[in-house]
PyMOL Python script that loads the backbone (N, CA, C, O; Angstrom):
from pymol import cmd

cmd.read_pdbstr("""\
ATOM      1  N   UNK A   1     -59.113  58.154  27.212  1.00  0.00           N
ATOM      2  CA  UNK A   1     -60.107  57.798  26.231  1.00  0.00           C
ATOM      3  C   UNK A   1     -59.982  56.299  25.951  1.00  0.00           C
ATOM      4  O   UNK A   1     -58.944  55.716  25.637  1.00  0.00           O
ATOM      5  N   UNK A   2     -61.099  55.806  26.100  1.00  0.00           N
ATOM      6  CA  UNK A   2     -61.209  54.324  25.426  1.00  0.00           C
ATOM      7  C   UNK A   2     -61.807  54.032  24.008  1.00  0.00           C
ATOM      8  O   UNK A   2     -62.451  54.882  23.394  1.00  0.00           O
ATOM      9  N   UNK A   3     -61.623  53.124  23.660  1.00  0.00           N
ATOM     10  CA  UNK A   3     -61.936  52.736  22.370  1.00  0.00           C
ATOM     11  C   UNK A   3     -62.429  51.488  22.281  1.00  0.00           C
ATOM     12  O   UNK A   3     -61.597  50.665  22.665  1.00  0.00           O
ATOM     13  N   UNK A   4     -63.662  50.915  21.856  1.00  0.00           N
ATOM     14  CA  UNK A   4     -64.158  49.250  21.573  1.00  0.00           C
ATOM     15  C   UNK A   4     -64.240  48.752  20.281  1.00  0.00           C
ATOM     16  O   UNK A   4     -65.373  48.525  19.856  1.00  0.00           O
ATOM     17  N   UNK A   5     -63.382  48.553  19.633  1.00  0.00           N
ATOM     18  CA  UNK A   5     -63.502  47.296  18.264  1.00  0.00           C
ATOM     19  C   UNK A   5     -64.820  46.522  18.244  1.00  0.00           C
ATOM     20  O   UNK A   5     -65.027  45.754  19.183  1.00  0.00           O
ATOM     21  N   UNK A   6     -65.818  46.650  17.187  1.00  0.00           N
ATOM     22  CA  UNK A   6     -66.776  46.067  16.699  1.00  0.00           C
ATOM     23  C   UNK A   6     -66.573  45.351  15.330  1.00  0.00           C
ATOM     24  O   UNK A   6     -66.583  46.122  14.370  1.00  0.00           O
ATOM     25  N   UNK A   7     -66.418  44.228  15.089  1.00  0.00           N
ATOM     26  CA  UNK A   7     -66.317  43.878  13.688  1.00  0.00           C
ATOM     27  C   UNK A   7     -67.904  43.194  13.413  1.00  0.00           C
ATOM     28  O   UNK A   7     -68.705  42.787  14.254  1.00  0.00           O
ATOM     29  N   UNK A   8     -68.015  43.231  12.038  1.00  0.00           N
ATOM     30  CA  UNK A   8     -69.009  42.075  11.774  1.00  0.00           C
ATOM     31  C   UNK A   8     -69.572  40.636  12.101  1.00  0.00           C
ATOM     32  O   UNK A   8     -70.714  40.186  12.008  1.00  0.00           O
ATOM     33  N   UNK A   9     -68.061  39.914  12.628  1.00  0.00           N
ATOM     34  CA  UNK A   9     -68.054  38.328  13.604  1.00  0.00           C
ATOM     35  C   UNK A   9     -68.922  38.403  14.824  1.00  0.00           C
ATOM     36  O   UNK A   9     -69.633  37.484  15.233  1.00  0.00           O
ATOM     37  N   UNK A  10     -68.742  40.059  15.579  1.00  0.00           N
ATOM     38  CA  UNK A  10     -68.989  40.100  16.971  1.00  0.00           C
ATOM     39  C   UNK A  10     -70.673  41.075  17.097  1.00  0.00           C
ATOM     40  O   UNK A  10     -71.133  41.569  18.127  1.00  0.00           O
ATOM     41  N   UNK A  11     -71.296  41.106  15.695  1.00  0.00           N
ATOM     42  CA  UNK A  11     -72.739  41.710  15.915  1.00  0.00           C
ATOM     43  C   UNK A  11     -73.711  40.760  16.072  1.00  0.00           C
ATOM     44  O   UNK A  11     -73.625  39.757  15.363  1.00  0.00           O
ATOM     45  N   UNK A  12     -74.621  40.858  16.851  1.00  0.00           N
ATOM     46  CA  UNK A  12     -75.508  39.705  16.982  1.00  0.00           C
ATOM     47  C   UNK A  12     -76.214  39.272  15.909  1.00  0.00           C
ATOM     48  O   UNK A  12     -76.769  38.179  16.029  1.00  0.00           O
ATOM     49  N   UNK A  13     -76.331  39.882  14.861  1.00  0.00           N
ATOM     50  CA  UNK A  13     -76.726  39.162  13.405  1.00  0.00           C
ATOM     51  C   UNK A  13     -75.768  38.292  12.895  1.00  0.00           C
ATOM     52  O   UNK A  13     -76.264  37.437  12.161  1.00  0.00           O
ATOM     53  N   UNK A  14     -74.512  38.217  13.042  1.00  0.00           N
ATOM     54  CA  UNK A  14     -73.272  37.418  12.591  1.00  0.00           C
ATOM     55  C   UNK A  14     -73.572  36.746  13.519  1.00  0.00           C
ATOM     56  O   UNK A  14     -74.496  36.009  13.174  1.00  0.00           O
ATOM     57  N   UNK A  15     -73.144  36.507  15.077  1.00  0.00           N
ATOM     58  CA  UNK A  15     -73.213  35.246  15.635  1.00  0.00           C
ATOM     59  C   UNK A  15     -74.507  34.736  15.439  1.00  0.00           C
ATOM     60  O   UNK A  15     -74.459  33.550  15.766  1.00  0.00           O
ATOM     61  N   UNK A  16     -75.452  34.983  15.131  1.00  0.00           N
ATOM     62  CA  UNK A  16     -76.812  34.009  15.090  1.00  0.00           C
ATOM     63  C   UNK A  16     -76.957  33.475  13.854  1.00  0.00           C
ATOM     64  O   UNK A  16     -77.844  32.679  13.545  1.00  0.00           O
ATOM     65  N   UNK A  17     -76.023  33.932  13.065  1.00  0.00           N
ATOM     66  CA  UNK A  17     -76.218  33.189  11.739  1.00  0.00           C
ATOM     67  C   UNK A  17     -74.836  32.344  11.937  1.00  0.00           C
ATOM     68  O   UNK A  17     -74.446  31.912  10.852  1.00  0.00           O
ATOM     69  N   UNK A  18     -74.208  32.083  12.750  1.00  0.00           N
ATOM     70  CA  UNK A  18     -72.904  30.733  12.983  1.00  0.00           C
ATOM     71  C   UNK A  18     -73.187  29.848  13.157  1.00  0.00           C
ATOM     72  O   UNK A  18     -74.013  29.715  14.059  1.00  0.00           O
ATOM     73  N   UNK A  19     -72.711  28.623  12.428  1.00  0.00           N
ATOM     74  CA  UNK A  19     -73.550  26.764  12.687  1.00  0.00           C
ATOM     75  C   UNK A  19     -72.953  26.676  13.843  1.00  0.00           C
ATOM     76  O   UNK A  19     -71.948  27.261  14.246  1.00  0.00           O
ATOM     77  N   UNK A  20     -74.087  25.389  14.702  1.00  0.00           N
ATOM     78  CA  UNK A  20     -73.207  25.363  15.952  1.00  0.00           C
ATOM     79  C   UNK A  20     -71.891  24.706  15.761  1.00  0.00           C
ATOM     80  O   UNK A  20     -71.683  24.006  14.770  1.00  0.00           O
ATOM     81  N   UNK A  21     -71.051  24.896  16.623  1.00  0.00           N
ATOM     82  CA  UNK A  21     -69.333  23.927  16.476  1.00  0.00           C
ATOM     83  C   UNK A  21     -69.645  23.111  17.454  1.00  0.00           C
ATOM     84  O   UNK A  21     -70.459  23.407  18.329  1.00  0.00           O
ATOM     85  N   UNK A  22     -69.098  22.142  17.397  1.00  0.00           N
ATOM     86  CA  UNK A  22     -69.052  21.343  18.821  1.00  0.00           C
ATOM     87  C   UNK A  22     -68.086  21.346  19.675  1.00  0.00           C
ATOM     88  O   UNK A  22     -68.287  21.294  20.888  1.00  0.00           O
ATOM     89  N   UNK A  23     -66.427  21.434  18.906  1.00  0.00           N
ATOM     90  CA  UNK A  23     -65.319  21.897  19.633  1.00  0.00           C
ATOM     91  C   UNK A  23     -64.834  20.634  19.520  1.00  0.00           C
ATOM     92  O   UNK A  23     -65.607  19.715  19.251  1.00  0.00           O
ATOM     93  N   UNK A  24     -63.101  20.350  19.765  1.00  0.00           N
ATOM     94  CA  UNK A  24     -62.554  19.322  19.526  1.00  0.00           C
ATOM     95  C   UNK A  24     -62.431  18.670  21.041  1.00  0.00           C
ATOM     96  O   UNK A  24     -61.763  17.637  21.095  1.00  0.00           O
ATOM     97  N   UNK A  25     -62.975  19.137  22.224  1.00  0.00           N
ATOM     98  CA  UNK A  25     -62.751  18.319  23.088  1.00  0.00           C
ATOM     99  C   UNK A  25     -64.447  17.316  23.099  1.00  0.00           C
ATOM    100  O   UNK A  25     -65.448  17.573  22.431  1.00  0.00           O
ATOM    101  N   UNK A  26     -64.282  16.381  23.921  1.00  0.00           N
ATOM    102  CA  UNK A  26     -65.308  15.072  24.094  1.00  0.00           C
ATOM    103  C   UNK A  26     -66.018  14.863  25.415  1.00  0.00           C
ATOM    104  O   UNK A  26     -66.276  13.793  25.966  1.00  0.00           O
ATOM    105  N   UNK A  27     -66.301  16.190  25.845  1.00  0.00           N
ATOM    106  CA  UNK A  27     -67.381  16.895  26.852  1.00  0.00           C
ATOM    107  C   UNK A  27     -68.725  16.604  26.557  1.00  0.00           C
ATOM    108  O   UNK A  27     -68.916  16.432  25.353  1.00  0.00           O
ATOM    109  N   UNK A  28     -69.607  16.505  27.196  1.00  0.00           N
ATOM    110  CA  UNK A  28     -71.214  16.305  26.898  1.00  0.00           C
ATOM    111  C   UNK A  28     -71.911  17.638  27.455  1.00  0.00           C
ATOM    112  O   UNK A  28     -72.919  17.623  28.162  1.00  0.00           O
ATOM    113  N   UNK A  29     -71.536  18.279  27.224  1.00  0.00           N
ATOM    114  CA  UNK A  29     -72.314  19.763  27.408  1.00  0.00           C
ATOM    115  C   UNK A  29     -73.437  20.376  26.923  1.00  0.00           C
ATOM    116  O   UNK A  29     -73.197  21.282  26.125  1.00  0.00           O
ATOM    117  N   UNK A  30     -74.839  20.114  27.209  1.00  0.00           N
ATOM    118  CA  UNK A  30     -75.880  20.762  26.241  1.00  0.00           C
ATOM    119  C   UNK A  30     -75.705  22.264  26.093  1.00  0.00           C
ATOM    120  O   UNK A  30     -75.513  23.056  27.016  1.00  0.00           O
ATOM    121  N   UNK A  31     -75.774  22.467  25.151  1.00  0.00           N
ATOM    122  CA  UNK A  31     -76.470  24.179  24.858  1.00  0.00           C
ATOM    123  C   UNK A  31     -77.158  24.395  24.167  1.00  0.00           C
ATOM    124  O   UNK A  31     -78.021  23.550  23.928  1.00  0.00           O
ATOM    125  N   UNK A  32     -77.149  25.840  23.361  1.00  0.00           N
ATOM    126  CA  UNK A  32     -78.377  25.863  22.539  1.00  0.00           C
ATOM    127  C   UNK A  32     -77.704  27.067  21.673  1.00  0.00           C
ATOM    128  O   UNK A  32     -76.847  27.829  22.121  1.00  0.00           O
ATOM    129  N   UNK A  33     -78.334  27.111  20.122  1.00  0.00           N
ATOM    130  CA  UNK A  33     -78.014  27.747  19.184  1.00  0.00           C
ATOM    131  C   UNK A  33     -79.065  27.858  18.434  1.00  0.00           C
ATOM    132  O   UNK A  33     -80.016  27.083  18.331  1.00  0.00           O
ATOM    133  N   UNK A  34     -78.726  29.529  17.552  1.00  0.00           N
ATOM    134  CA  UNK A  34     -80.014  29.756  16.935  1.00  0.00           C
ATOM    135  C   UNK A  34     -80.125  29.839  15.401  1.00  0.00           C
ATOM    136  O   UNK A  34     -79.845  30.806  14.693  1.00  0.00           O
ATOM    137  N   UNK A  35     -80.623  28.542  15.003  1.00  0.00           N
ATOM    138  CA  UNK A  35     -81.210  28.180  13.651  1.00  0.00           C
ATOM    139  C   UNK A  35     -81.825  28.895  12.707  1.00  0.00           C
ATOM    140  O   UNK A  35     -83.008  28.682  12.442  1.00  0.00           O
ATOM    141  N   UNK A  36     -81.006  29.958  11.996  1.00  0.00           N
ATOM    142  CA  UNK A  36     -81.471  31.169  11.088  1.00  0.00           C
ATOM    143  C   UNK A  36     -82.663  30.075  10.439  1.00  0.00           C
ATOM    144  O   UNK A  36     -83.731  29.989  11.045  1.00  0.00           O
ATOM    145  N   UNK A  37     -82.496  29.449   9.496  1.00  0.00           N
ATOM    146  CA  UNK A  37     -83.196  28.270   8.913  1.00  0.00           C
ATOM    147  C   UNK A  37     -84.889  28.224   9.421  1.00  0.00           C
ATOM    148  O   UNK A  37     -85.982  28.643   9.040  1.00  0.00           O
ATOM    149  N   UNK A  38     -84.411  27.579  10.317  1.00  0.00           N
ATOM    150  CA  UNK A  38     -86.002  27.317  11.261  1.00  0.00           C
ATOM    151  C   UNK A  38     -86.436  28.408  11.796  1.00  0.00           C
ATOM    152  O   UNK A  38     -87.639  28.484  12.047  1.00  0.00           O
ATOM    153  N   UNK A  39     -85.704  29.327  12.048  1.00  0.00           N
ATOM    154  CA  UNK A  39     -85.872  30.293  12.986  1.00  0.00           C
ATOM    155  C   UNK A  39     -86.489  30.295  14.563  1.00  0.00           C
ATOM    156  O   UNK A  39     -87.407  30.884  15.134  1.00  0.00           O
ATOM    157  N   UNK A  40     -85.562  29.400  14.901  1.00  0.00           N
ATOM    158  CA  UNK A  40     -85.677  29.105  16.471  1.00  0.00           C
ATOM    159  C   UNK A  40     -84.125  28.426  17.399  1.00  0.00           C
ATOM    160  O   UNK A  40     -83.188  27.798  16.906  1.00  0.00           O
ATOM    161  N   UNK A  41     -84.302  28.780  18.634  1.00  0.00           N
ATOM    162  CA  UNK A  41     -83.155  28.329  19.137  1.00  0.00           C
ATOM    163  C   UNK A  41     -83.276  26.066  19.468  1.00  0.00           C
ATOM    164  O   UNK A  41     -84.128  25.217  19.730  1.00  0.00           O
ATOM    165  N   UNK A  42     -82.089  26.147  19.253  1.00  0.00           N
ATOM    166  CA  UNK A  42     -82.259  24.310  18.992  1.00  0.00           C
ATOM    167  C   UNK A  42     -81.229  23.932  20.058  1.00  0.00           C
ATOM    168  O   UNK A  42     -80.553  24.833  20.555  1.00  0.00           O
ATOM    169  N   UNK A  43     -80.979  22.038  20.635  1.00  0.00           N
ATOM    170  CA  UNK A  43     -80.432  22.329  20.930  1.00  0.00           C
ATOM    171  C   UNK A  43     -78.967  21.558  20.665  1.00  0.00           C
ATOM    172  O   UNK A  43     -79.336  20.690  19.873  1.00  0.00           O
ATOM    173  N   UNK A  44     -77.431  21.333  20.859  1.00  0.00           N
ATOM    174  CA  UNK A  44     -76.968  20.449  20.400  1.00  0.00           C
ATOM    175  C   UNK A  44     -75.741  20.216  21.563  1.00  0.00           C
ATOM    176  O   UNK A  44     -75.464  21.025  22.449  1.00  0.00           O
ATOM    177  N   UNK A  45     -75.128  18.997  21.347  1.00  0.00           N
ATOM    178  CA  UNK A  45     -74.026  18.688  22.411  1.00  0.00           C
ATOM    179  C   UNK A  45     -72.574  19.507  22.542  1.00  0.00           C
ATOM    180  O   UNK A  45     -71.776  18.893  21.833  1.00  0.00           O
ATOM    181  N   UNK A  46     -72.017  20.482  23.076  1.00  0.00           N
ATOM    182  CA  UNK A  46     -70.847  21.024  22.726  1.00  0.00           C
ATOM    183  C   UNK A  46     -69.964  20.227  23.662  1.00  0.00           C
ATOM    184  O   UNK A  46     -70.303  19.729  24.736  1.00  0.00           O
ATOM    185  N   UNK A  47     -68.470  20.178  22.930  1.00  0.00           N
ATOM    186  CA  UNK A  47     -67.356  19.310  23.286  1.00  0.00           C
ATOM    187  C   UNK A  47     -66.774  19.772  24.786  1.00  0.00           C
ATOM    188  O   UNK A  47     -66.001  19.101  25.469  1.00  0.00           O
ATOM    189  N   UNK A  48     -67.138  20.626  25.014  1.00  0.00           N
ATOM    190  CA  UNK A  48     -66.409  22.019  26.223  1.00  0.00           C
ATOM    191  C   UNK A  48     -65.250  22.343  25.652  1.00  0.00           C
ATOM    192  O   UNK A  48     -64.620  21.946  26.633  1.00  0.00           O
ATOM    193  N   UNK A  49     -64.287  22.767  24.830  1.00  0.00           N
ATOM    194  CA  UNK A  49     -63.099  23.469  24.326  1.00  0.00           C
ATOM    195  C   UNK A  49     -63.690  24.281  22.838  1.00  0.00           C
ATOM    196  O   UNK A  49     -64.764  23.972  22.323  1.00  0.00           O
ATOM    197  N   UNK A  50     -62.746  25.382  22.271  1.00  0.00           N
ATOM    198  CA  UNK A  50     -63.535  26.227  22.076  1.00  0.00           C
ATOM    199  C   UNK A  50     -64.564  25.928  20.577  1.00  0.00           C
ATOM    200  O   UNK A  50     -64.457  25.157  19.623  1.00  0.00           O
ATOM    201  N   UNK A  51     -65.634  27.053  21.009  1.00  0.00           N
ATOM    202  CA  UNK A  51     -66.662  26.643  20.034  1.00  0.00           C
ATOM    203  C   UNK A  51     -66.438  28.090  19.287  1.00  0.00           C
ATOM    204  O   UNK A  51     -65.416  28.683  18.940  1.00  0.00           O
ATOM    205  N   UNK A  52     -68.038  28.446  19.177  1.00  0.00           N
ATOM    206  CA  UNK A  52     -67.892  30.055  18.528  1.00  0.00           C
ATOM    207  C   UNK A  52     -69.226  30.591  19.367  1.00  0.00           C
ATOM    208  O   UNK A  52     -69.718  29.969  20.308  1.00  0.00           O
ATOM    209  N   UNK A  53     -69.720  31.851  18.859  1.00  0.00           N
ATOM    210  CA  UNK A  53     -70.113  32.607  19.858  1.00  0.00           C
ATOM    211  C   UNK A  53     -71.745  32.542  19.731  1.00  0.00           C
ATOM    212  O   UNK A  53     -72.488  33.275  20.383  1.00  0.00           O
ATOM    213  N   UNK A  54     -72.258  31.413  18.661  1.00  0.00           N
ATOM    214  CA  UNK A  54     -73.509  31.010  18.891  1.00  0.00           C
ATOM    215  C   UNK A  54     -73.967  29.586  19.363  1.00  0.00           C
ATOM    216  O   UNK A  54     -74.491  28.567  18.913  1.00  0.00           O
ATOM    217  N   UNK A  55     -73.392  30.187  20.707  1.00  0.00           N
ATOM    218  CA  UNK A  55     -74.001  29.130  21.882  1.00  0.00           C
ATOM    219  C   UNK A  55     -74.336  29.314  23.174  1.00  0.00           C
ATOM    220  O   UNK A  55     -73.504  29.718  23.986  1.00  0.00           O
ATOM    221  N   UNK A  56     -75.565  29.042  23.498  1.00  0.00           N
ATOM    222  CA  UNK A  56     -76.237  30.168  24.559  1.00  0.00           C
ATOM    223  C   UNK A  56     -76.010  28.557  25.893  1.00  0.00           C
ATOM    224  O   UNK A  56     -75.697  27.453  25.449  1.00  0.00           O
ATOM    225  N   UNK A  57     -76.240  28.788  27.407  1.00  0.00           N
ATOM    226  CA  UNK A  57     -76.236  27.819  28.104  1.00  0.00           C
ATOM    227  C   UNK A  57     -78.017  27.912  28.150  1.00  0.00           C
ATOM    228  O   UNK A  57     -78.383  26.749  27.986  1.00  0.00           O
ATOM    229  N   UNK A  58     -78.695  28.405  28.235  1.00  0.00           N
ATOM    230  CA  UNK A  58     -80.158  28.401  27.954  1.00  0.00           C
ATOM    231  C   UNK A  58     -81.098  28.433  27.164  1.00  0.00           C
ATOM    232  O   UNK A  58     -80.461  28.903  26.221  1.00  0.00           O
ATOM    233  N   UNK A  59     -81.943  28.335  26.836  1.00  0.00           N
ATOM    234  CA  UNK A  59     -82.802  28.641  25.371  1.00  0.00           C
ATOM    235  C   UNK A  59     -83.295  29.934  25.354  1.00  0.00           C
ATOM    236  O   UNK A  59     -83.336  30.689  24.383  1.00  0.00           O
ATOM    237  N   UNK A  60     -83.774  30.205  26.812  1.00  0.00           N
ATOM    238  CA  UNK A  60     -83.898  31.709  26.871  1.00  0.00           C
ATOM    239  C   UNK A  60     -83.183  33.018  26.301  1.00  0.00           C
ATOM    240  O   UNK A  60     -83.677  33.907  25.608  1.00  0.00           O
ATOM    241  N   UNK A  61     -81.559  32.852  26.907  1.00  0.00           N
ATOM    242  CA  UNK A  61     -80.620  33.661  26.289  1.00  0.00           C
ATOM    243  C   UNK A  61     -80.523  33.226  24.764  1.00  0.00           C
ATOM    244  O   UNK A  61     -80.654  34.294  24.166  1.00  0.00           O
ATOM    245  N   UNK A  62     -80.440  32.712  24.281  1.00  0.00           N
ATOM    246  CA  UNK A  62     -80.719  32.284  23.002  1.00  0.00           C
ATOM    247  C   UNK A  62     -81.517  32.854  21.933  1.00  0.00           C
ATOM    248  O   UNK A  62     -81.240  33.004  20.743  1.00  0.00           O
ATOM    249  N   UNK A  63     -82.888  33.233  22.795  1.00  0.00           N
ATOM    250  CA  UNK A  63     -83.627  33.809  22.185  1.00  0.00           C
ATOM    251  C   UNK A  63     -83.833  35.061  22.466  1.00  0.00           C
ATOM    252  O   UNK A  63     -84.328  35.732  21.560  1.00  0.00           O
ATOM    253  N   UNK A  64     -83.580  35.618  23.533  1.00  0.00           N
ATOM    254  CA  UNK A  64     -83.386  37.255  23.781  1.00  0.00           C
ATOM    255  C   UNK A  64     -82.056  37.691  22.738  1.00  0.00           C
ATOM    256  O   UNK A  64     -82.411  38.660  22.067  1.00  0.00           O
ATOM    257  N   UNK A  65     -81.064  37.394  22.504  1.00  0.00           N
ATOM    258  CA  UNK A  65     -80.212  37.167  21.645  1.00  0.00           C
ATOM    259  C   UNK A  65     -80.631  37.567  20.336  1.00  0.00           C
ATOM    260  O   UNK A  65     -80.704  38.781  20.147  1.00  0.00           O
ATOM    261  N   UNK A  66     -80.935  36.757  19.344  1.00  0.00           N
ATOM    262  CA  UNK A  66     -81.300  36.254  18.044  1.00  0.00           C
ATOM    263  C   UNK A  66     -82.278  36.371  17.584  1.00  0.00           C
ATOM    264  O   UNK A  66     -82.327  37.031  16.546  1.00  0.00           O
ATOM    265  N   UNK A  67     -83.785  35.663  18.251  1.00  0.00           N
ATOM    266  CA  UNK A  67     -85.015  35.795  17.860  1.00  0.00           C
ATOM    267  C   UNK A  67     -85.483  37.093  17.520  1.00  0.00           C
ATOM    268  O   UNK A  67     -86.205  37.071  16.523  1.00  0.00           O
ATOM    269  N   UNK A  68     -85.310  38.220  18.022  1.00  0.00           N
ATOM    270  CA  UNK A  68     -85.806  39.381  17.388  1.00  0.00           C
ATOM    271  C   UNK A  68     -85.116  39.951  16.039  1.00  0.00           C
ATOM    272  O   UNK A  68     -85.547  40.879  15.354  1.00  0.00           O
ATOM    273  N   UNK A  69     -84.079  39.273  15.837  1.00  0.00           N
ATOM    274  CA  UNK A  69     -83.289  40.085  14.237  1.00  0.00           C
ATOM    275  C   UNK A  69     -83.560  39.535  13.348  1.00  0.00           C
ATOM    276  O   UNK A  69     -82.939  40.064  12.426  1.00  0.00           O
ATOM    277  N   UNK A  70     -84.487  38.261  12.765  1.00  0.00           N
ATOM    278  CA  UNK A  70     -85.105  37.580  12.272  1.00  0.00           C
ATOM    279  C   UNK A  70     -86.415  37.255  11.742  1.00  0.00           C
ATOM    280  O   UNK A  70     -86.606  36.173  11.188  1.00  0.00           O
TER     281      UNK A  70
END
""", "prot")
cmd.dss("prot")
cmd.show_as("cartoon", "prot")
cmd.util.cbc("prot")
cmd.orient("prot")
């Protein structure tokens, strides 16, 4: 028997409501995150080391993601 841990951090209503992080490394990485606020995916520079889990590499995934719980 298996078992999967779900907390509140890891439902897609929690990550789409996370500001983007940029991360402490000094990488130029675009991605994209989704702006409860505006209600759209935006996009901003991530550092490449770790961020959090609202950050899509596309705008697409971004919005298959997020845009509908909103």
């Amino acid at each position: 028997m298996h078992f999967v841990v779900i907390d509140a951090q890891s439902s897609p209503a929690a990550i789409c409501n996370l500001p983007p992080t940029l991360g402490p490394c000094r990488g130029h990485i675009n991605r994209y995150y989704y702006n409860p606020k505006e209600r759209e995916c935006l996009i901003f520079v991530y550092g490449g080391c770790p961020g959090n889990a609202n950050m899509f590499e596309t705008k697409e995934k971004c919005k298959k993601t997020c845009e509908k719980l909103f």
